[in-house]
C-alpha positions as CSV (number, residue, x, y, z in Angstrom):
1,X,0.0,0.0,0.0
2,X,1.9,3.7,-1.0
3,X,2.0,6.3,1.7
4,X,-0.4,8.5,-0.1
5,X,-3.3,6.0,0.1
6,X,-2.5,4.5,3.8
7,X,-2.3,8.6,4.9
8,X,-6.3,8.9,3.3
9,X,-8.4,10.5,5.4
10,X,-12.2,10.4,5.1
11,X,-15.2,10.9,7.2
12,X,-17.5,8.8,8.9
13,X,-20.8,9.7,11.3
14,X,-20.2,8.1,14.9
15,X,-23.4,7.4,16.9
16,X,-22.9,8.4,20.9
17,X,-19.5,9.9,20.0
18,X,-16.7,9.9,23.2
19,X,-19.6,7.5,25.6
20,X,-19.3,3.9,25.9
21,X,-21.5,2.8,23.1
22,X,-19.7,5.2,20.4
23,X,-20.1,3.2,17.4
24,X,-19.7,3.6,13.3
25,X,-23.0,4.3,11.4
26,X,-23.9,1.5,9.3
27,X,-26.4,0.3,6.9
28,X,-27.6,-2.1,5.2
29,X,-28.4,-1.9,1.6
30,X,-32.4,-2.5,0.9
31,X,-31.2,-4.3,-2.8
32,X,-28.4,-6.1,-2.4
33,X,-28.0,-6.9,1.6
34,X,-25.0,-5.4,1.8
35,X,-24.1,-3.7,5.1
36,X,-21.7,-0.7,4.8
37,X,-20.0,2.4,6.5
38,X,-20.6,5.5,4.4
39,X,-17.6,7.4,4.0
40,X,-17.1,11.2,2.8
41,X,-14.4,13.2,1.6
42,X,-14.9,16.2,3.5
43,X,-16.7,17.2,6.8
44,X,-19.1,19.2,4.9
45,X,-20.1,16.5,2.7
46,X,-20.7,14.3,6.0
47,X,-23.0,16.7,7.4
48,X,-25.0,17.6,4.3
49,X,-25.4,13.6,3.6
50,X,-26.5,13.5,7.5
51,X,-29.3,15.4,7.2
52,X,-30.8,12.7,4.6
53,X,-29.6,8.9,6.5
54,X,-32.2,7.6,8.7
55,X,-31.3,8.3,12.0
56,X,-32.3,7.7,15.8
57,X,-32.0,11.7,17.0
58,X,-34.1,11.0,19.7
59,X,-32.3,8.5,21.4
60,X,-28.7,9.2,20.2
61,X,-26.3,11.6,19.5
62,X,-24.1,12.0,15.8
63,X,-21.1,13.5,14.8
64,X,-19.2,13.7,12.0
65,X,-15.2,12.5,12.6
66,X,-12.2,12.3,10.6
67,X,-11.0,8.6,10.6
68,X,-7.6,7.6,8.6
69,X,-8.5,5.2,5.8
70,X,-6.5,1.9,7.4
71,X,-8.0,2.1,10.7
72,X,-11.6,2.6,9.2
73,X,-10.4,-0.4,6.9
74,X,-9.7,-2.2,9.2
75,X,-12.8,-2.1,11.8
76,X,-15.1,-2.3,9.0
77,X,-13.9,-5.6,7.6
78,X,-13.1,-6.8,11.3
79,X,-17.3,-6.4,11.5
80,X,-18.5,-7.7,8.3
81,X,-19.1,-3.9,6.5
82,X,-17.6,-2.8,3.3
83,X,-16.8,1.0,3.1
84,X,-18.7,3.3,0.5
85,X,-17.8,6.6,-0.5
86,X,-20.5,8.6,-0.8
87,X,-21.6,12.2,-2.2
88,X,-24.0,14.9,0.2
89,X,-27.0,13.6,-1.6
90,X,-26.5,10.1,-0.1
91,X,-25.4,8.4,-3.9
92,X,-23.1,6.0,-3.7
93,X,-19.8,7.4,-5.4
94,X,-17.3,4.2,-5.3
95,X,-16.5,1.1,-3.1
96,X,-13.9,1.4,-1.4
97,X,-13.1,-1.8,0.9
């Protein structure tokens, strides 16, 4: 893997971030089954995507971190998700784990 891919940085939405039960969003794909992170490239695109997932706002909290791309790698595949990046409309722009 070259430096400039295992330096990526993208941006996931964390449910209950900094408590005990701070997890990853995930979903699961209505078509095909597939359960997946989304990913962004910016913070802004994170936020504007947010405002169309479904979402538990009255039970949780959400927050929009930076990640690098081996460590979200990694603890996606370790729990059976692949990683999609996606655009601030929610559309899926590429696969990539």
């Amino acid at each position: 893997m070259s430096d400039q891919i295992k330096d990526m940085w993208y941006y996931i939405i964390v449910q209950n971030p900094e408590a005990d039960g701070e997890q990853f969003v995930g979903y699961t794909d209505k078509k095909t089954g597939e359960a997946f992170i989304p990913a962004f490239k910016t913070k802004e695109i994170a936020q504007q995507c947010f405002l169309v997932m479904p979402k538990d706002i009255m039970n949780h909290k959400y927050e929009a971190q930076a990640i690098i791309r081996e460590d979200l790698m990694t603890l996606a595949q370790k729990n059976g998700y692949d990683v999609f990046l996606m655009d601030d409309k929610g559309r899926v722009l590429e696969k990539i784990s």
